[in-house]
Every structure is written in C-alpha cells, then in structure tokens.
N, C-alpha and C positions, 0 to 999 in steps of 0.2 A: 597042660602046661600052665604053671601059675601066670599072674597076670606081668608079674616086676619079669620076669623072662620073657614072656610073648614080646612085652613093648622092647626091652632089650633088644631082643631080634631081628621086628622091624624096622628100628631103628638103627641097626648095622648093616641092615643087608640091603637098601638104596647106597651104601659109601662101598660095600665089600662086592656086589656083582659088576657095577666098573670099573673096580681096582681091579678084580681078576680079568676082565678081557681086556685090560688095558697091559696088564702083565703077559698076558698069554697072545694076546698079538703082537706084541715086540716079538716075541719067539718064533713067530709064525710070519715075520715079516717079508719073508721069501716066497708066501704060499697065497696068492690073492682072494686063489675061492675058499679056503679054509679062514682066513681071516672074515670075510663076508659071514659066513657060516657061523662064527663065533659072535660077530657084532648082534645077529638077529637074533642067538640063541639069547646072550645079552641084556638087547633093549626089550623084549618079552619076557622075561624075566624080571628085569628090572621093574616092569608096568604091573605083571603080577604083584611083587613086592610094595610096590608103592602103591596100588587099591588098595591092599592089605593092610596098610599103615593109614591109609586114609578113613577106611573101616573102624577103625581098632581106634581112632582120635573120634570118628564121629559117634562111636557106641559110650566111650567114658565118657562125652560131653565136657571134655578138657581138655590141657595138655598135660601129655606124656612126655616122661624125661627119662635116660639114663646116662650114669656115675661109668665112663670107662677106665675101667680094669679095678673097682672100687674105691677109687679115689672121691671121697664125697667131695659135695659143691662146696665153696668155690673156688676149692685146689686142685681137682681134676677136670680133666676136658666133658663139658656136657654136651650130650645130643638130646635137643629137643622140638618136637612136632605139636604146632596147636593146627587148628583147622587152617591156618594159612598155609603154612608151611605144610603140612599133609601134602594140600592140593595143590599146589606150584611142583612138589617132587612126580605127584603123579603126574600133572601136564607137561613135566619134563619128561617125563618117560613116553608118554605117546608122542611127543617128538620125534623122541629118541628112535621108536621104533618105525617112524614113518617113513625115517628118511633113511632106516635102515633099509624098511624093503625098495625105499624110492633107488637107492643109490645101486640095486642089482637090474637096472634098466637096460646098463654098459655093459660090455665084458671087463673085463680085466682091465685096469688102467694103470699106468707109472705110478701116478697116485699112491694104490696103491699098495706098492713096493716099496716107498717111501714112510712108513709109518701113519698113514692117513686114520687108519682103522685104532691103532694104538690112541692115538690123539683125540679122535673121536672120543671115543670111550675115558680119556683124561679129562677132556671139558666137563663131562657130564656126570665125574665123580666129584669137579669142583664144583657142578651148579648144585647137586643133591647138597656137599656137605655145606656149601653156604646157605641154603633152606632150615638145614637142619643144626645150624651152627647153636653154642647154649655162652659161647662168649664173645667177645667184640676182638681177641686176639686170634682165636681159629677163624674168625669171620674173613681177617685177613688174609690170614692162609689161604684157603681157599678159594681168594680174590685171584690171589699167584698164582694157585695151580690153572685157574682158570685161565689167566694172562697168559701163561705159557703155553698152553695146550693151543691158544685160539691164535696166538700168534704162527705157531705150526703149521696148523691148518690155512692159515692165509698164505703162508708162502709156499708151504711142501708145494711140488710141484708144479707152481707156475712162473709165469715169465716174469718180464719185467715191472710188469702193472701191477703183478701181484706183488712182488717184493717190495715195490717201495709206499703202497698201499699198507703192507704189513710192518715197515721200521714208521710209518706214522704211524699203526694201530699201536703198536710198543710204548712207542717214544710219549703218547701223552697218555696211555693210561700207566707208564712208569709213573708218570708224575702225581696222576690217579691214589697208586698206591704208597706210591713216597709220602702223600700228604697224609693217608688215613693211617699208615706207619706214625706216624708223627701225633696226632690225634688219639691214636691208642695210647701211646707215653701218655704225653698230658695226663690223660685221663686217669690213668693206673698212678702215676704220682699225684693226681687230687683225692683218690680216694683208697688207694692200696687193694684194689680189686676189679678183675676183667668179664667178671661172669654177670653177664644182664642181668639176671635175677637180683643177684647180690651190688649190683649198680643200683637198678631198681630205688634199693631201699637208700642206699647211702649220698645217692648224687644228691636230693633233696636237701640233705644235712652238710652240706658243704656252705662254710660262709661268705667264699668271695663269688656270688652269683654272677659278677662279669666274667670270670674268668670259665664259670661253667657254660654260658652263653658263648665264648669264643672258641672253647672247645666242641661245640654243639654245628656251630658253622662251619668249624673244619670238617666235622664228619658229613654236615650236606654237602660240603664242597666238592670231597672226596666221593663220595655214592652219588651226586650230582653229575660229574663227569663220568663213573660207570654207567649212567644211566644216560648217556646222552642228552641230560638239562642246559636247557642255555645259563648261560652262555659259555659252555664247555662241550659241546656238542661238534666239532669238528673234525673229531675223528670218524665219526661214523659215518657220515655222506665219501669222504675218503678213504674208507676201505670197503665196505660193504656191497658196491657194486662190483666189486671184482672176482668176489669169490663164489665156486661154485654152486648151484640150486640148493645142494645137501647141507654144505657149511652156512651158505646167506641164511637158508630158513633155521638153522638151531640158533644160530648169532640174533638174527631178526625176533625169533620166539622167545629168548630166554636171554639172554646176556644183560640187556637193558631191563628186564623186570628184577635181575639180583640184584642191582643198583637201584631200582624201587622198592625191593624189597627193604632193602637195609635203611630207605630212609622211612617204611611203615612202621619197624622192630623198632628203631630207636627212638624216634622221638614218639611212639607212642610208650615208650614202655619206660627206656631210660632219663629221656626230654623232655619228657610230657609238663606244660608248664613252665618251662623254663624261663622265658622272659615273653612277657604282654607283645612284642614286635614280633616274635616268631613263626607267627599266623601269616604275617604281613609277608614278610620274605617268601616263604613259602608260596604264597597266592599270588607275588608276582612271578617267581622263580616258573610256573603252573604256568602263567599266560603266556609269558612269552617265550618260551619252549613250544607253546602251542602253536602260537605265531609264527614262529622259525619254521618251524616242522610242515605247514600246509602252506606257506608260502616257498618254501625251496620245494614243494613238491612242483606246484603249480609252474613252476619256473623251470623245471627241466622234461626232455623228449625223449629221456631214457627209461624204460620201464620199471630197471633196476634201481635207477638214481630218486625216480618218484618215488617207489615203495622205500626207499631206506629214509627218505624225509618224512615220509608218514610213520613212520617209524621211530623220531622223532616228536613229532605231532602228538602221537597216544601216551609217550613218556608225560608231556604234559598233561591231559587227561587226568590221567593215573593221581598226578602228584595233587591234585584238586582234591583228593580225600582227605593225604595231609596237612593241605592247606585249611580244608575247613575244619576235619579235625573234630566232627561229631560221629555215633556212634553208624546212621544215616549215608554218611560222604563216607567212611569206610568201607561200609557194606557196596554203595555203588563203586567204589575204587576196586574191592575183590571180585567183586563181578566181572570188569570192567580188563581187568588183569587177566584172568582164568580164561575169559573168552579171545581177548585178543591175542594168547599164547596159539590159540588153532588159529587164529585172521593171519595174524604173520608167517608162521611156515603155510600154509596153506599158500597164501597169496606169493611167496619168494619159490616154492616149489612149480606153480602152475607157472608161474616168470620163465624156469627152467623146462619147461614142454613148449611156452609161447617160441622160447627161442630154437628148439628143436622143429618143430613143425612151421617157423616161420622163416629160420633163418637167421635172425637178428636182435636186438634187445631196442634200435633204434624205431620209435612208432614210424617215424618217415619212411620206413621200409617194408615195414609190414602193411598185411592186408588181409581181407577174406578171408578168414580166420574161423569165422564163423558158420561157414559153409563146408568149407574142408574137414574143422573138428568140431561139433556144436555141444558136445560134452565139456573140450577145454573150455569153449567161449563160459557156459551153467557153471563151471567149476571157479573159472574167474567171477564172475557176479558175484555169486552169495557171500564169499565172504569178500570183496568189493563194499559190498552196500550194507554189510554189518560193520566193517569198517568207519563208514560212513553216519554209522547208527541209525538208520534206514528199519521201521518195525516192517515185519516182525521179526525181526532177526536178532543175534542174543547181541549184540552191540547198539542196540536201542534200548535197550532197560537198565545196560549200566548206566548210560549217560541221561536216560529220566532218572535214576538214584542221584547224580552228582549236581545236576541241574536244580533239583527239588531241594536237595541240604544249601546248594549253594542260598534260593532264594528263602531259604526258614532262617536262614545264619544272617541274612539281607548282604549276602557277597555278592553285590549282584554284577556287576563288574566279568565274577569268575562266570556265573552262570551262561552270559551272552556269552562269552569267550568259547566255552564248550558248545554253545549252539553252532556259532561261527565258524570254529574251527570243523565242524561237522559237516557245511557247506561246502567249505573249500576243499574237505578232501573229497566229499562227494563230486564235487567238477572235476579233480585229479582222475579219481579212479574211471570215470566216464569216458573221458578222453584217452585215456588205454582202451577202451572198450570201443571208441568209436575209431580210433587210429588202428590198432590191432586185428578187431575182429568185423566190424563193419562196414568202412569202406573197401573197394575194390583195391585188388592187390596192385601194387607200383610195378608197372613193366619191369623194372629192372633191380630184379631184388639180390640183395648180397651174394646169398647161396641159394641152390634149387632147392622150391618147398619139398620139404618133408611128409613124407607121410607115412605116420607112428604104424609100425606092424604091431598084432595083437599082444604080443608078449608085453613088447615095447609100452603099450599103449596103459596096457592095466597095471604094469609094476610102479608106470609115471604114474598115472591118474586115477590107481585105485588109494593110494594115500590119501591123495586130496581129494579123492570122494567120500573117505570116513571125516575128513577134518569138517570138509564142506557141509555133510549129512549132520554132523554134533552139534556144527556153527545155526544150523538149522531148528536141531531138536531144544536147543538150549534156548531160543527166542520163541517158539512154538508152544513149548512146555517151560517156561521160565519160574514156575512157583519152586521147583523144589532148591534150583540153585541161588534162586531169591532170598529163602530161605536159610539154606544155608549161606549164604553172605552176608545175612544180618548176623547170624550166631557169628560168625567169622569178627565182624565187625564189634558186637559185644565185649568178645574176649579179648580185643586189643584194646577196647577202651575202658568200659567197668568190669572187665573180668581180668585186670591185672594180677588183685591179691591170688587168682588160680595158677597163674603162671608162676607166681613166685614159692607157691607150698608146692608146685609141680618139684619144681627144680631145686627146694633149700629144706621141705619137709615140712615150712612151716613155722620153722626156728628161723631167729635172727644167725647170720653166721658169725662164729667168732671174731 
C-alpha cells in the first residue's frame, strides 16, 4: 500500500470504527448482549487501529496528515496525527476497551436499553476526532459531539442525582462551547483561515497584537473550562461523582486531557509567542488549579468526590508544560498526560469494585477491605501512589521532567507547587487506603459486604490489573517513553516547520 493511503487509512479508521458501533448500536438498542458484543468487538479494534497509527507516526519521525475527500489544506477538513496526538488516541482506546470488558461484570442493565453503548461509542469518536482535529473549527465540533454523547451518558438511566448532576455538566460547558464558538469567528475574521497549519503561519502577521492576545485567552478560557482549570472547574466535582465506574473512568481518563490537549496544540503551534505575559497566565492558571484540585480532595470522605478533585489537581500539573513552555516541561507534561490517562480510569474503576465489595463510596463506612480483597486493596495503591508521583512508578518521572524545566526556567514558584501538590494528594489517596481497606470494618455497614465471585472478580479487576501492571511497567522501564516524550515535545516546539509541510506541503497557501 503506498504511504499517502496507509496514513489515509489510519487516519480514518480511529473516527470510522466508533461511528459504526455507534451507528450499529442504535440499531441493536433492544438487544443488550449484542450491543456489549459490538462495543468489545469496537474498542479492540479501535486499539488495534490506533497502535497502528501510533506505529506508522513513530516510524516517519513526523506528522502525518490527510486532505478528506481531496480537498487540499486549508479548504478541506484535515486529519492530523504527530506523536501526541498518536498516543492520546491510542490511550483512548485502551480505555476504551477496559471498560468495555469492565462493564460485562453485570448482566444486562436498563442502561443498557437506553442507548448507553451507542453513546459510549459517540464520546469516543468525539475524543479521537478532537486528537486528530487538522483545524480549530472541527476542533469544535467534536467538542459537541463530545458534550452530547457525555451528557447522555450522565443521565441515561439514572435518578435524580444523575439528572441534575448532568443539566450542570451541560449548562457550563454550553457555555464552554459558546465561548470557543465565539473565539473561532474572531479568529477566522483576523486572518481568513481555520486550519492550524495555515494559522501557523499567518497569526504572526496580523498587526493588531492585542487583539490576537484576546483572542488567545478566549481560547484558554474555553479549553480551560473543558479541562477543568480554575477557576472554571465547578463542573466536574458536580457531576463526576455520580456516574457510573465505566462512565466516571472514560470522563476522569479523557475528557479533561482534550481540554489540555487543545491548550498544548494551540498555543504551541498557533500562540506561540504571542505576548511576553502569557507564560505568566498560564503558570498561574497551573498553580492554582493545582491548589483547588488537592485541597477539595483533602476536604471531602467520599471516594468518588476525592478522586474527581485529584482530577482536577493533575489538569494543573499538565498545564505546567505550557506554562513553562520549554522543549523539556513539554516532554514532562506528555509524559505526565499518557500516564495519568491509565491513573484515572484505573483509580475511578477499582472506586467501582471498592463500592461493590464494600458496599459504599462513603470511607466512614467502609473497612477491612484489605483482608477480604488484597488484590483490590494492590490494584488501588499502584496507581494511588503514581498519582502521587511516588518512584518508581511512571507518575514520578513526569513530575521530575516538570519540576527540573520548572527550576532551569527559574519558575520556581511552579516547581514547589508540583512538589506540594504531590503531598497533598499523597495524604488524600492514603486515607482511602487507611479508611477503606485498613482499618476494621464499621459494625454497621450500609449493605452486606460483598464478595466478588470469580467471574465477577476478573472482568472488574482484570482491567485494572493491565492498567495497574503498564502504570508499573512505564515507571520501572521509563527510558523508552522518556524518550519518546522528548521527541513528543521537540515536535511541538522546534519541530513546528514539520507540522506545517505535514499539513500545506510546504507551500505558503493561497
């Protein structure tokens, strides 16, 4: 197969394998074990396709782009994959697939009968196409499809908690999307073009620099609140606890990194430069996201409610790349992303066996956890305390990357910040550990513990034993993804001109 078609291919078939089961489960929306059967056939799928595309970027040592339906750049829609975007589509897909087997633990549920598996399958063709987005107006798009699919999934069949958990998820990232709608105009009337590439070259040449700067903040504004940054983060402590193991952990894995993502792409690519303060913003924007995030952890006895603030917490982290914005704080921000994609569903799934074998999500109710399951108890730590960044686990080598750019950059500010915030979520996650599985169970516990049968046991807890076992292998043997997170990090900062002959050939566009 030539090469211009291989990448073609790959490049379609992460957006065309869950648009068809997302198609083909509406159809099947009557039949629960056939819809199950398609979701796995699916997310394995999907995971194939997406190593393959990860492959296929890591052997050209660039990025790959294609023109759909031959519409050259920058009048047709482009799809394109550098080593970031690769590897976010592939760690959506092992998600994807986790919680595909995670989720055949039940029988059959209302759920779903209700479109659960269609929706499913929707998110996850809006997280691919925003990975793989080649302009700042499909970026959009695919915001929506995403907004729509997850708002489904918070409410399809649940009660009242869920619903009104789900018209707050709505109601502020409408507003999310209204603003970055608003943002794309600007933008397209300052330079009469929507394709990164071809922004790229032209934002530079635009004379009213305040006005590119206000347009630059709208778009953190807007990916700022997808991502859960303070001070736009109140959506997510309010709805995230309510939704099921399967839904929390893709929401927790992946929702809030396409809202990091979009502020990596742009202001490395589009913004870069744009005004001497924009470091500054960024690097507070970073702290106290950080701040919020391990202090609302700290402050709440809910398992749920702690993991979705640390959850918060790493959005901080993350953003510390582009705060400092060297070649360095990149590479530890890709790191730092990639691995905390397995920490969070990892950590929102084994939430979902604590509350099955305990009974409860409330620590005051649980207990002895650790005697009854000592698998669950192994399965919570490891990624717990890579969370934490806790060596050797791969959540200690991003945050030596971001710590060490911080103090070369002399941000030393950000550096403690990332240390600190590393503390406090380590006491968070402890006190799960010592509330949960440690101390002796409470006389009088909500419902009678549980105890997982073997089916039960391995379809919950064998997901989270490959996430657990990678969370492992990736801190254990951390050169090769080291490695590739500096190349990762190159090509968003001096490897710009690649991206733009990826995507324009190389010619200025007309």
């Amino acid at each position: 197969m030539p090469a211009a078609a291989e990448a073609d291919l790959l490049l379609v078939l992460p957006l065309a394998l869950p648009l068809l089961a997302c198609a083909l489960g509406a159809v099947l929306w009557r039949f629960p074990m056939a819809q199950r059967g398609l979701t796995l056939a699916a997310a394995f799928a999907l995971l194939v396709a997406a190593i393959a595309l990860l492959a296929h970027v890591a052997a050209r040592g660039g990025p790959v782009a294609s023109q759909m339906g031959g519409w050259p750049a920058p009048f047709g829609i482009t799809l394109v994959a550098d080593l970031l975007s690769a590897a976010l589509v592939a760690a959506a897909a092992l998600v994807y697939a986790a919680v595909a087997v995670y989720g055949c633990a039940d029988g059959p549920t209302e759920r779903e009968e209700q479109l659960y598996h269609p929706l499913l399958s929707g998110l996850m063709l809006g997280v691919c196409g925003a990975f793989l987005a080649g302009d700042v107006f499909n970026l959009y798009v695919w915001f929506e499809v995403m907004l729509i699919a997850s708002f489904g999934l918070l409410a399809v069949g649940g009660g009242r908690a869920q619903l009104d958990a789900g018209v707050k998820y709505l109601a502020l990232n409408m507003v999310a999307t209204t603003v970055l709608l608003f943002a794309v105009a600007l933008l397209y009337g300052m330079t009469g073009t929507l394709n990164m590439a071809d922004l790229a070259r032209r934002v530079p040449e635009v004379e009213n620099r305040g006005a590119v700067a206000a347009v630059a903040l709208l778009f953190l504004g807007a990916f700022g609140m997808k991502a859960a940054a303070f001070p736009l983060f109140y959506w997510l402590p309010a709805s995230y606890h309510t939704a099921t193991p399967q839904v929390g952990a893709v929401f927790a894995a992946l929702l809030t990194k396409v809202g990091v993502y979009g502020v990596f792409r742009l202001f490395t690519l589009v913004f870069a430069g744009t005004a001497e303060w924009m470091p500054w913003v960024l690097g507070a924007v970073a702290v106290a996201t950080m701040i919020t995030g391990t202090l609302g952890a700290v402050a709440h006895w809910d398992v749920r409610r702690i993991l979705a603030f640390n959850v918060i917490g790493s959005v901080g982290v993350m953003l510390v790349g582009a705060a400092v914005a060297t070649p360095l704080a990149i590479a530890g921000a890709v790191f730092y992303v990639l691995q905390d994609v397995l920490v969070k569903a990892n950590l929102f799934l084994v939430a979902g066996a604590i509350r099955r074998a305990g009974g409860s999500y409330a620590l005051a109710r649980l207990g002895g956890l650790w005697r009854r399951e000592p698998l669950l108890g192994l399965l919570f730590l490891l990624p717990a305390l890579s969370l934490a960044g806790l060596p050797p686990l791969a959540g200690f080598w991003g945050k030596v990357l971001l710590v060490r750019s911080g103090l070369e950059a002399e941000a030393y500010v950000i550096a403690v910040a990332v240390l600190v915030a590393g503390l406090v979520a380590l006491y968070s996650m402890l006190r799960i550990w010592t509330e949960a599985f440690w101390k002796e169970a409470p006389e009088e516990a909500p419902l009678a513990p549980h105890r997982m049968g073997a089916a039960e046991r391995w379809l919950m807890l064998g997901p989270a034993a490959v996430l657990a076992l990678l969370t492992l292998s990736l801190g254990l043997w951390a050169e090769p993804l080291l490695a590739f997170a500096l190349a990762a990090g190159e090509q968003l900062t001096a490897g710009r001109e690649a991206y733009l002959n990826a995507v324009l050939g190389g010619a200025a566009a007309p």
